[in-house]
Structures are given as C-alpha cells and as structure tokens.
N, C-alpha and C positions, 0 to 999 in steps of 0.2 A: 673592417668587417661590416660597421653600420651603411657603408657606401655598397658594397656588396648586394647587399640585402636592400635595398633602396632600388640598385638597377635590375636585381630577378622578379622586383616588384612590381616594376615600373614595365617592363618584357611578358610578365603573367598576365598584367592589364589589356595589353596591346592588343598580346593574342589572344585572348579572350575574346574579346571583340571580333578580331580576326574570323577567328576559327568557326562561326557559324556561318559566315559568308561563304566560306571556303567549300562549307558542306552542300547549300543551298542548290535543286537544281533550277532557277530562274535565267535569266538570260539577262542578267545584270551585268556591274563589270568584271571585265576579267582577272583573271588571278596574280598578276602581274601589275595590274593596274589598283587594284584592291592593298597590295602590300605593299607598292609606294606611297599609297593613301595613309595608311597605317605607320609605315615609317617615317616617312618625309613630310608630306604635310601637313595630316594633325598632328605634330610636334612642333611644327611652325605655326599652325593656328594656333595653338595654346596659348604662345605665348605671346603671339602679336593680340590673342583675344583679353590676357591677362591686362597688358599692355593697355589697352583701348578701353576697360573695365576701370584701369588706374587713371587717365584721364578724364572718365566721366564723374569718376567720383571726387576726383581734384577739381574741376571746373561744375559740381553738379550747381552752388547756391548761385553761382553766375545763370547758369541755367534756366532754374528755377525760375530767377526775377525775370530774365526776358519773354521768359514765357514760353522758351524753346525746349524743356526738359524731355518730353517723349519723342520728342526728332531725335536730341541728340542721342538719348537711351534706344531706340530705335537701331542709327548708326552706330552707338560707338559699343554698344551691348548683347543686343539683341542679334543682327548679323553676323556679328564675327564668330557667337558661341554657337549659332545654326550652325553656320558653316565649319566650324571644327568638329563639331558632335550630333548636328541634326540631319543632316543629307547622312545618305548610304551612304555604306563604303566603297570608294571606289570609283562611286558616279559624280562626273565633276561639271557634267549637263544637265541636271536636274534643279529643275526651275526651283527659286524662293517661294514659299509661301507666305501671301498675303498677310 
C-alpha cells in the first residue's frame, strides 16, 4: 500500500508540473515533446543529478585543498540539477545560463 501511495505521488508531481505547460499558449515545445521530458528524462536527470551531488560531496575535502571546489560544484552540481529542473519543459535547445 505504502508503494502505491509513493507512485500516485511521485505521477501527481510530474503532472503537476506537466499540466501548466500543457495549458500555456507560447510557442515552446510541443506536447509530445514536453511529456517525454517529464517522463523520460527528468527521471533520468534525477538521478544521474543525485548521483553527481553524491560524488561532489565524497570527493568535496579533496576539492577544497586543491583549490578546485566551485568548478567541481559547478560541474558536478550545479548543471546537472539546471538541467533536470531549471530549463522549461520540454526545451532541450535552450541555452545554459551563465
């Protein structure tokens, strides 16, 4: 039951998200394009973002001492959680901000 309840959860979120896109009339992407986003790959981002959050913070004192801590924070932090949650939905050509 608790796994149930975890996946209507986890489908409420999504669409959540989803569903204001869906409303929106801009000339963003399309709708097809928007719910592979939502399904497919930020649920692959997540967890390659998690992933890469779990390296930075294993390797951070290393870091630190060389003196590289916001590169690596940069790469191993910063773009992968943009890229799962900060671009629109949908748009997979929309440039990095600086």
């Amino acid at each position: 039951m608790k796994q149930l309840g975890i996946v209507v959860l986890t489908f409420a979120l999504i669409l959540g998200a989803v569903s204001p896109s869906l409303a929106s009339d801009d000339q963003g992407a399309g709708v097809g394009a928007q719910i592979a986003d939502a399904f497919i790959v930020r649920p692959i981002g997540l967890v390659v973002s998690l992933a890469t959050t779990g390296i930075y913070l294993a390797t951070s004192p290393l870091t630190f001492l060389m003196d590289t801590d916001e590169q690596a924070g940069d790469l191993l932090v910063y773009w992968p959680w943009w890229c799962t949650s900060g671009r629109d939905l949908g748009r997979f050509d929309q440039p990095r901000p600086l």
